[in-house]
C-alpha angles and dihedrals in degrees: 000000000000130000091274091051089047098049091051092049088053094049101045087050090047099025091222120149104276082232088062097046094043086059090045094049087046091044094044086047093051101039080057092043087054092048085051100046087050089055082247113138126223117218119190106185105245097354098070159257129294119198154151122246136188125236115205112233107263142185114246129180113229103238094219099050098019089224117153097240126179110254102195124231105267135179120240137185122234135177126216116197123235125228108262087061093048092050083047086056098048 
């Protein structure tokens, strides 16, 4: 499912305008992306976790040239689901 798909399930369960949902799904994406940019994490009971974590600096090998190349330390975000949605999936 992408984000349009997304925005007319939404409105077809709510029966909200698909203009207001669509503000409220790419209010709801970028309120999580600045949490996350400020190493903040998002927990929503039984849906999930949203965090950051840090990934140590570490040496690759670049699959065309097979060159050992640096790859630098970054930070990335990563969601972990919570239980309600893993007992939705089994």
């Amino acid at each position: 499912m992408n984000k349009a798909q997304l925005v007319e399930q939404i409105s077809k369960t709510t029966k909200e305008q698909k203009s207001t949902v669509k503000n409220m799904v790419e209010a709801f994406i970028d309120i999580i992306g600045q949490s996350l940019k400020q190493n903040k994490t998002v927990a929503l009971t039984g849906f999930g976790t949203f965090k950051v974590m840090k990934r140590k600096a570490r040496v690759g090998i670049n699959p065309a040239t097979r060159q050992k190349m640096q790859i630098p330390a970054r930070r990335v975000p990563k969601f972990a689901p919570g239980k309600a949605l893993k007992d939705l999936v089994i």
